[in-house]
C-alpha positions as CSV (number, residue, x, y, z in Angstrom):
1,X,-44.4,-9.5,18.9
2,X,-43.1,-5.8,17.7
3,X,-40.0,-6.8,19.2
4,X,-39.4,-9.8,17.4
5,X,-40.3,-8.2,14.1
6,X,-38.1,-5.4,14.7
7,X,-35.2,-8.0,15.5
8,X,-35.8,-10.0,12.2
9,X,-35.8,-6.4,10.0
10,X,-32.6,-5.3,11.7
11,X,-31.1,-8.8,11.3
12,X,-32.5,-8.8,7.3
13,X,-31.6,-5.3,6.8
14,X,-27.8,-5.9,8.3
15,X,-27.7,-9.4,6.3
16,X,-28.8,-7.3,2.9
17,X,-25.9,-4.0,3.5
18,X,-23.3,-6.7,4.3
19,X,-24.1,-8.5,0.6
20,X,-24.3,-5.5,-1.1
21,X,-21.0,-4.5,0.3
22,X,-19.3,-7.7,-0.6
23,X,-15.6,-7.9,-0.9
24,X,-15.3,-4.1,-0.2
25,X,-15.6,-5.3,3.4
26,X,-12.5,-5.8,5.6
27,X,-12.1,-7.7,8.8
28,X,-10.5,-5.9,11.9
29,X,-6.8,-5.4,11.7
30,X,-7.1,-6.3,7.5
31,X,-6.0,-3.7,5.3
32,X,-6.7,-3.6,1.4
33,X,-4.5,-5.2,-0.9
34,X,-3.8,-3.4,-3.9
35,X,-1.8,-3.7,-7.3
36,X,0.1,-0.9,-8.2
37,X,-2.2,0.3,-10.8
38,X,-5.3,0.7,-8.1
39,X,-3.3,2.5,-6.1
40,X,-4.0,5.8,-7.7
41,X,-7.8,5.3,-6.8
42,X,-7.0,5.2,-3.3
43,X,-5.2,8.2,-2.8
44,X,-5.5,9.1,1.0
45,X,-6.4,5.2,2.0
46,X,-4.2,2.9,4.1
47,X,-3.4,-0.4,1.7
48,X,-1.5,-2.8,1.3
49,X,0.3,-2.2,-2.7
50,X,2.0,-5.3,-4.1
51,X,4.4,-4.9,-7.4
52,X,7.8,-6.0,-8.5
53,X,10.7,-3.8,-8.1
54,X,11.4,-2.8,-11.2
55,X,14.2,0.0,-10.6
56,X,15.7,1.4,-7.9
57,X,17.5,4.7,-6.9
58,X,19.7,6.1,-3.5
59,X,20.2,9.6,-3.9
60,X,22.8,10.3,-1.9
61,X,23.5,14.1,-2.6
62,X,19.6,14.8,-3.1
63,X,18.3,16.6,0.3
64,X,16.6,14.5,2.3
65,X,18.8,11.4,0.6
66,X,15.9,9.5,-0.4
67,X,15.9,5.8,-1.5
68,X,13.4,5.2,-4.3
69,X,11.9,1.8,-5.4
70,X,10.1,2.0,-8.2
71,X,7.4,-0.7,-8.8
72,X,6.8,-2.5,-12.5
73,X,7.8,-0.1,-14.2
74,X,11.2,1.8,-14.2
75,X,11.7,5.5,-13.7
76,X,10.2,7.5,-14.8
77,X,7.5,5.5,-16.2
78,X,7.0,4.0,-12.8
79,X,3.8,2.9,-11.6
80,X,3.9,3.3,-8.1
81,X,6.9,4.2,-5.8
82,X,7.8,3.5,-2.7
83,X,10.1,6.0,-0.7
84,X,12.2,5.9,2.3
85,X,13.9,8.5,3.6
86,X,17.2,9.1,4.6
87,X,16.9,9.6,8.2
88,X,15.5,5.6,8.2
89,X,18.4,4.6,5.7
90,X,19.9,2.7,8.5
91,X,16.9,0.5,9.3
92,X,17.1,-0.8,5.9
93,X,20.4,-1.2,5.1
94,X,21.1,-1.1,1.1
95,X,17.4,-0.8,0.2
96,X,18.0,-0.5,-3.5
97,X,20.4,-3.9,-3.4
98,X,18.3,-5.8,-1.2
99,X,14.7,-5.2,-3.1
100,X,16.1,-5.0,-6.6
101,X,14.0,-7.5,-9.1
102,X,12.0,-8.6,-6.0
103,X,8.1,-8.8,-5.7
104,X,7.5,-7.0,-2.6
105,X,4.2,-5.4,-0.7
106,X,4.3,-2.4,1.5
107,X,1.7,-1.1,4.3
108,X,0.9,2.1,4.2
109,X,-1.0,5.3,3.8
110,X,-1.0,5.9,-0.5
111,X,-0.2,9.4,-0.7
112,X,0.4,11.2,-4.6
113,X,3.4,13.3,-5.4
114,X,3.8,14.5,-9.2
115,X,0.4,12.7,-9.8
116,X,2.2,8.9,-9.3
117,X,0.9,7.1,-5.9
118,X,3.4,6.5,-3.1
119,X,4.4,5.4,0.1
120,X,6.3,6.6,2.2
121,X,7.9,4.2,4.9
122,X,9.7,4.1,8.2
123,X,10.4,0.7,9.4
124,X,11.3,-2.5,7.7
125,X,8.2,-4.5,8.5
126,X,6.0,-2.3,6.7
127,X,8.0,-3.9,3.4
128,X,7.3,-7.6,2.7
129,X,9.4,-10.0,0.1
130,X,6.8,-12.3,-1.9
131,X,8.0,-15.8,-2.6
């Protein structure tokens, strides 16, 4: 009979964390999905940070030659940013043509520079267009 107990309290114990919990619960392979204004509460997280591209930037004689894409709101009142650097230019083609006015999610770790939240990305897939 102990054992049994002992079974139901760990089954009404696990039952009780997982409600309390709730939606702050992901499955395996699910990553959070953010709007651009909770990004800054998860500084340090991997997310998934969904906006529309509300201006967009190649600096082509800055070091580095970043391509900003600024996220609903414009530089430099900008919301959240997503940045890709120049070394993965060629992955993306045009970056600032091709996202402009789009509502598009990124994957990513949210990292902070000049207090606004960011990502920084690589590859292509990490960027989705929303229909």
């Amino acid at each position: 009979m102990p054992l049994r107990r002992d079974s139901r309290l760990l089954a009404l114990t696990t039952t009780l964390a997982i409600c309390l919990l709730g939606s702050n619960v992901t499955g395996l392979g699910q990553t959070k999905r953010l709007t651009t204004a909770e990004a800054k509460d998860h500084i340090g997280e991997k997310a998934k940070v969904c906006g529309k591209v509300a201006s967009t930037r190649y600096a082509a004689t800055t070091p580095g030659k970043p391509t900003f894409l600024n996220l609903d709101k414009p530089y430099p009142s900008q919301v959240f940013t997503i940045l890709i650097w120049g070394e993965n230019r060629e992955k993306f083609g045009a970056a600032e043509e091709m996202y402009r006015d789009k509502h598009i999610c990124v994957t990513g770790k949210i990292t902070e520079y000049r207090k606004a939240p960011e990502i920084v990305v690589s590859e292509p897939q990490n960027i989705e267009v929303q229909m």
